[in-house]
GUDO-246549 format. One line per field, with one value per residue (C-alpha): residue number from 1; x negated, y, z negated. Coordinates in nm, 4 decimals, decimal comma, padded with zeros to 6 digits. Layout:
residues N
resi	(NUM  ...);
px	(X  ...);
py	(Y  ...);
pz	(Z  ...);
This chain:
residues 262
resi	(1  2  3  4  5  6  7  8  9  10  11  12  13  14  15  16  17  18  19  20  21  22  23  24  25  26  27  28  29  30  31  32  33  34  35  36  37  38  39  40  41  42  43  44  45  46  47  48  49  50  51  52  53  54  55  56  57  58  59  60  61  62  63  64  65  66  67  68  69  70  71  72  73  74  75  76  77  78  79  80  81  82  83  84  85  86  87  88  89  90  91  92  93  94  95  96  97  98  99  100  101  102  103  104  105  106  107  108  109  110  111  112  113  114  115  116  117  118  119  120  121  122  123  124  125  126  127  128  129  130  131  132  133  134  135  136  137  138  139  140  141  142  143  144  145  146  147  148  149  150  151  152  153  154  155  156  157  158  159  160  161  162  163  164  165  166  167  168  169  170  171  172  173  174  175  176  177  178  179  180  181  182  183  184  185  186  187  188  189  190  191  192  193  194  195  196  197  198  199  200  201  202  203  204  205  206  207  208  209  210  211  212  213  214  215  216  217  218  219  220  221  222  223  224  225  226  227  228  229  230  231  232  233  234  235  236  237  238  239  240  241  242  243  244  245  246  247  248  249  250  251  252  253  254  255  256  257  258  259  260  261  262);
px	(-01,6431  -01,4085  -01,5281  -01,5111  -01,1659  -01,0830  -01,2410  -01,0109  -00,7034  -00,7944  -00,8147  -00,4666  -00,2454  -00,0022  00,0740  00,4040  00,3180  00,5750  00,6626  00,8548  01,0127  01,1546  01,4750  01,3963  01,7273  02,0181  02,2214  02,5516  02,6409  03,0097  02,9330  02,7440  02,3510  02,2444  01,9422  01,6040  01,2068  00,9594  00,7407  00,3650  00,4552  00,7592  01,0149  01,2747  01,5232  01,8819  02,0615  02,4657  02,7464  02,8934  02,5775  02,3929  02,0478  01,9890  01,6203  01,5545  01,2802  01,0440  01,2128  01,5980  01,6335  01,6666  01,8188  01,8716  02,1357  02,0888  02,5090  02,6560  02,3694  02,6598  02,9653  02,7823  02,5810  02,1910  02,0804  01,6894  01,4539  01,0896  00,9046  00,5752  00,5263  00,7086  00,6388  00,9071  01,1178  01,2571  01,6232  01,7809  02,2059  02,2188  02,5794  02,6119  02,1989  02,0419  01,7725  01,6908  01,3655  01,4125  01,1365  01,0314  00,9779  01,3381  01,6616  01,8611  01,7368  01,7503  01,9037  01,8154  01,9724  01,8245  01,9578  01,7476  01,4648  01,6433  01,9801  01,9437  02,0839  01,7897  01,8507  01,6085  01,3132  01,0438  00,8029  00,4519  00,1224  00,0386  00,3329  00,5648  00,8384  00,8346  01,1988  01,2952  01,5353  01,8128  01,8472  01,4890  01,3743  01,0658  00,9305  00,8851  00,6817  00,7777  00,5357  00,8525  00,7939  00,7824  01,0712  00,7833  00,7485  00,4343  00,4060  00,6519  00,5547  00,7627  00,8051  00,7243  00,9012  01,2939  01,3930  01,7363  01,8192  01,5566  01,6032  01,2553  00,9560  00,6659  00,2878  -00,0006  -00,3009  -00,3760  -00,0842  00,2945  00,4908  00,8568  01,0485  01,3684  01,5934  01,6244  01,2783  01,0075  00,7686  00,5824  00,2547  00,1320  -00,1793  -00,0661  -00,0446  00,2387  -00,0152  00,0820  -00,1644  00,0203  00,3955  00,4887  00,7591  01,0481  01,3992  01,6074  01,3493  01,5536  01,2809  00,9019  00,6264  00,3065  00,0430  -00,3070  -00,3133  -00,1015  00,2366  00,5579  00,8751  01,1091  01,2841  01,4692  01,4441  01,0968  00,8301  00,5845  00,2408  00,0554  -00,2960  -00,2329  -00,5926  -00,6401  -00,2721  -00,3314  -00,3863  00,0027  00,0913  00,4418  00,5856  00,9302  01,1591  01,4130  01,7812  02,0110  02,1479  01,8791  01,8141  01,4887  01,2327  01,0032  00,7042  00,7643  00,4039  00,4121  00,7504  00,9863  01,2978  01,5336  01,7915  02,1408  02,3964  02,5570  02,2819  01,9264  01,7471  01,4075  01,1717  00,8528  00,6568  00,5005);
py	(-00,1744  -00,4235  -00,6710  -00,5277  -00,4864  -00,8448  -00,9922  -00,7759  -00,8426  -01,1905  -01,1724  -00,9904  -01,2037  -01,4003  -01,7365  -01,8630  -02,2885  -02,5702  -02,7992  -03,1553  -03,3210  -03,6398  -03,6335  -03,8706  -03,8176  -03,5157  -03,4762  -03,2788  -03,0941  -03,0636  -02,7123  -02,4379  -02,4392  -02,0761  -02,1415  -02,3916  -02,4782  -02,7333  -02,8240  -02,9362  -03,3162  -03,2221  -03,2697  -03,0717  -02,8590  -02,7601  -02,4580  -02,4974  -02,1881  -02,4253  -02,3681  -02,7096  -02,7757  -03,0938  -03,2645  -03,4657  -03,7365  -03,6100  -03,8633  -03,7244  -04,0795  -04,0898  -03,7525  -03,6299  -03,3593  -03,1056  -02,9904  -02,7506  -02,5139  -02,2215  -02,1251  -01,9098  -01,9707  -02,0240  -01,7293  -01,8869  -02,1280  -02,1209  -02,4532  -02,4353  -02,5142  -02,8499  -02,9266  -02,5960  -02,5561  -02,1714  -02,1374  -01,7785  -01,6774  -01,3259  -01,2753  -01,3601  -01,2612  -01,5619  -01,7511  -02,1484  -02,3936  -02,7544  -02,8854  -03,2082  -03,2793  -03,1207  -03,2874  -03,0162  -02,6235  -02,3886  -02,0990  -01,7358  -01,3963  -01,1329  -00,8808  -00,9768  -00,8400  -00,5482  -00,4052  -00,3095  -00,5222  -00,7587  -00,8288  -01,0716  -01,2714  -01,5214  -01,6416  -01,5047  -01,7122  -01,5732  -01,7320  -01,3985  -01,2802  -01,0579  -00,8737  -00,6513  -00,3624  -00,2335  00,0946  00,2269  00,0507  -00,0989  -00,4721  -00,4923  -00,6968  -00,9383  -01,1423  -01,4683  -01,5191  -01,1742  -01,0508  -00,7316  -00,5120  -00,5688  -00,3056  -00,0917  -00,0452  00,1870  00,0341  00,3122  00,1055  00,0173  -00,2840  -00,3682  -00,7390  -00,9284  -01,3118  -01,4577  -01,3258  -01,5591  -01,4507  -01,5842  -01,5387  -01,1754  -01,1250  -01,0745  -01,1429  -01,0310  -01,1399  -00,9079  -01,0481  -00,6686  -00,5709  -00,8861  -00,9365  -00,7263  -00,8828  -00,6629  -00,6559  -00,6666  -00,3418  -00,3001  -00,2082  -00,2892  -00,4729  -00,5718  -00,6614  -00,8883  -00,7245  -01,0324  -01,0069  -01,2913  -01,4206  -01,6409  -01,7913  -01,8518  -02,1397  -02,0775  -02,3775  -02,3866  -01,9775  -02,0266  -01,8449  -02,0574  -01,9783  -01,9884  -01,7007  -01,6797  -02,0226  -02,0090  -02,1705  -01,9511  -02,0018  -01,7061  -01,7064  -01,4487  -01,3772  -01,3321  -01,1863  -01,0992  -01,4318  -01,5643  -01,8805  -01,9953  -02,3123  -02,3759  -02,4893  -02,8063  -02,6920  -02,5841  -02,2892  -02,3159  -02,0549  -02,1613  -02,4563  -02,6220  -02,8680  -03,1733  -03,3186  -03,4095  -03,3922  -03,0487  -02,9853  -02,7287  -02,5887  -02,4452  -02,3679  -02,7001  -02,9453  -03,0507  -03,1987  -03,3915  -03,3843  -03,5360  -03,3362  -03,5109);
pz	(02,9374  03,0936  02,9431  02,6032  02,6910  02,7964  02,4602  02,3014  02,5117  02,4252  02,0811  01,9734  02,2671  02,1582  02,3201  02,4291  02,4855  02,5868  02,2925  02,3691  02,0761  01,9523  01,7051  01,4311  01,2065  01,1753  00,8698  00,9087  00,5755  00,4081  00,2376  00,4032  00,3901  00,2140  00,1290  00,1539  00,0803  00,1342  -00,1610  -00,0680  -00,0382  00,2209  00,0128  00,1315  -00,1204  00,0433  -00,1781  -00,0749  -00,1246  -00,4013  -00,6066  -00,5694  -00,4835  -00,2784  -00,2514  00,0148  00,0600  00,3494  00,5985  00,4745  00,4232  00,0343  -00,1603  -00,5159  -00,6609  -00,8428  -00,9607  -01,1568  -01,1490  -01,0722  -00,9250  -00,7091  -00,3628  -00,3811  -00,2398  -00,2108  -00,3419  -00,3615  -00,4013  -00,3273  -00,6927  -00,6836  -01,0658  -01,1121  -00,8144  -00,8483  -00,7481  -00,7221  -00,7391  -00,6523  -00,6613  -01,0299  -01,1606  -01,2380  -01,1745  -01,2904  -01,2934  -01,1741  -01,4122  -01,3516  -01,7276  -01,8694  -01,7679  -01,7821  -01,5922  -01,7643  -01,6682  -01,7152  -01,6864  -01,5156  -01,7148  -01,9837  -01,7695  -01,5894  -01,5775  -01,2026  -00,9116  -00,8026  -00,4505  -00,4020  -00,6475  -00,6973  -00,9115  -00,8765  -00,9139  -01,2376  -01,5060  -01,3228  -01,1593  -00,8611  -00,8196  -00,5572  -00,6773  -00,4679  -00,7154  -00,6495  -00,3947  -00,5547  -00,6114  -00,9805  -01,1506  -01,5267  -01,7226  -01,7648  -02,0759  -02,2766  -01,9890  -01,9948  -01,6593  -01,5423  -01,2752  -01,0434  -00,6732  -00,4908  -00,1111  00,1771  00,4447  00,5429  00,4354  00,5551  00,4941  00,2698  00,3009  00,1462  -00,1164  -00,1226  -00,3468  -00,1891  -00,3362  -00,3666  -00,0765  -00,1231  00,2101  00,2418  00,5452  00,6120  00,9182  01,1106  01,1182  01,0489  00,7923  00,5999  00,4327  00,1242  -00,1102  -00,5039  -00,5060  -00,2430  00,0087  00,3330  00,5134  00,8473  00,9673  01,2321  01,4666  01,4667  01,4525  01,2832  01,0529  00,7758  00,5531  00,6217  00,5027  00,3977  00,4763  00,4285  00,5034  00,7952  00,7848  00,9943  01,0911  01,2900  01,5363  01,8640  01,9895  01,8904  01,6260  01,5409  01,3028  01,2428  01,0110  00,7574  00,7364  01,0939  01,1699  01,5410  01,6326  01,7003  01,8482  01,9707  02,0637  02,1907  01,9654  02,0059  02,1716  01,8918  01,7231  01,4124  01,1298  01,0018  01,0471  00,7586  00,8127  00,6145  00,6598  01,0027  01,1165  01,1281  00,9787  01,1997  00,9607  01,0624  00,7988  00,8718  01,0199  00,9285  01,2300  01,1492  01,4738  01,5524  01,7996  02,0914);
């Protein structure tokens, strides 16, 4: 039996390890940093309060601007699709596609899809949009292009501070900075939470889930949950980190530090 119980202890543990890094390059910002995303390549996409949307080559070294895309602060981006790099504005309800084909984004209204306050979206897998209502406390569901509700899934747990939506597959993960974050089937389901305070964004790569919280990297496979590894983070007073292919970008609302870990 105690045996049984040390393959067990073993199993659901989670690992603190020693990490050293090298700085390869830090970029100090003008206007605040509100929101970011890495897109598969490791391009990295930089959301500023005066409604821009910087990319950045994977090295920082080359950039290109996206202006005049509101008057309002990016509240997030999701780029995981980098052929349509999604860019939500909560304060004013609106949402935009950098295309890659079309000059100009285009820019859409939410309340051509709800009247509610959306407090926080993304685009789903499936040509949709996955909304999270402040009035009834749901994540709704729109097909993009007929603006249709889809589906309505009432939430059973307390979400305080939302900062990131991500689908995955046949999973929906919401990150909220009081409590952690809450992986859910398609049906709203909720198939396991991670307990971590101050949880800004999150990456998904390859199945594994990263962020950053506390002074502290962590990766965590969503399909085996329980196993959670940590790794020290650089010095700094960071938000969120992103893998750019290799190297990690530590984001604070005024720096971006690229490291190479040793």
């Amino acid at each position: 039996m105690k045996a049984s119980w040390t393959i067990i202890l073993a199993l659901i543990v989670h690992f603190t390890e020693a990490q050293e890094w090298r700085q390869v390059i830090s970029i100090k910002t003008d206007v605040p940093i509100t929101a970011f995303d890495a897109d598969p390549q490791g391009n990295l996409y930089v959301g500023t309060a005066a409604g821009n949307v910087i990319k950045y080559a994977p090295s920082l070294l080359s950039r290109e601007l996206y202006s005049d895309l509101a008057n309002f602060p990016v509240t997030s981006i999701a780029a995981w699709n980098r052929l349509r790099v999604f860019v939500f504005f909560q304060d004013d309800q609106q949402f935009a596609f950098l295309d890659r084909f079309t000059a100009q984004p285009k820019i859409n209204q939410l309340e051509s899809y709800t009247h509610d306050l959306i407090w926080q979206c993304s685009p789903g897998i499936d040509n949709s949009l996955w909304a999270l209502s402040t009035a009834y406390h749901e994540l709704r569901k729109y097909n993009l292009q007929t603006r249709e509700l889809i589906t309505a899934l009432p939430l059973q747990q307390s979400l305080k501070e939302v900062t990131h939506i991500r689908a995955y597959q046949n999973l929906l993960l919401v990150s909220d900075k009081e409590t952690g974050i809450f992986i859910f089937d398609q049906y709203a389901n909720l198939q396991h939470k991670i307990n971590q305070k101050g949880v800004h964004h999150f990456q998904i790569i390859d199945g594994q889930l990263l962020f950053y919280a506390k002074g502290q990297v962590h990766r965590v496979d969503l399909f085996q949950p329980y196993s959670h590894e940590r790794l020290k983070a650089p010095e700094g007073a960071f938000s969120a980190v992103l893998d750019l292919v290799g190297n990690y970008a530590f984001i604070s609302p005024d720096q971006i530090a690229l490291y190479s870990p040793l």
